[in-house]
N, C-alpha and C positions, 0 to 999 in steps of 0.2 A: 763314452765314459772310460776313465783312463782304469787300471788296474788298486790305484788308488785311489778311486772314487770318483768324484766329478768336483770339477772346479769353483770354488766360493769364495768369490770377491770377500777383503775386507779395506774398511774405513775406519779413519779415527781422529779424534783431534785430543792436543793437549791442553787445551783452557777451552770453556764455554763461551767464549768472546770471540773465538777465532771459527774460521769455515771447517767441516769435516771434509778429509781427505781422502783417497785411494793410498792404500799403503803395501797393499801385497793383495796375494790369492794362496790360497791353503788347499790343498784335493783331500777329502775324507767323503767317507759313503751316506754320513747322515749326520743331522746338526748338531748331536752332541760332541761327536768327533771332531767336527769343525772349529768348536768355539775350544775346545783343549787345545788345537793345534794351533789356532790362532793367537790365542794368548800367551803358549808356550814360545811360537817364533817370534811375538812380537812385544815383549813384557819388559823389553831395555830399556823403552821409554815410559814414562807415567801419560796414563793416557784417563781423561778424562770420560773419554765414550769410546765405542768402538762397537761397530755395528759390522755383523758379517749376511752377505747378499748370495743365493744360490745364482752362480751366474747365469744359468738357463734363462735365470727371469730378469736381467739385464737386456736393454732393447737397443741395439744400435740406431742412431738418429742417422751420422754423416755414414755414408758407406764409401769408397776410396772409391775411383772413376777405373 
């Protein structure tokens, strides 16, 4: 964990029609933190959902050879 917390993936999409995306990663110590800072870095676009992911609990499937 970094001095700024630990890393949380975020996702989102712009209309309900379209796939939700990877759009960044925000570091804060706990989820309220998280979702401030992620809204704040990411609030240019109108975004219809946005869901942010504590990365710990991201599971790598391919792993590089």
């Amino acid at each position: 964990m970094s001095a700024g917390g630990e890393p949380w993936e975020v996702f989102a999409r712009q209309d309900a029609k379209i796939p939700i995306r990877h759009i960044g990663r925000v570091d804060a110590s706990n989820l309220d933190d998280a979702i401030v800072f992620a809204h704040t870095l990411y609030e240019e676009w109108k975004w219809t959902d946005m869901f942010i992911v504590p990365g710990r609990e991201i599971e790598q499937l391919v792993k590089p050879a």
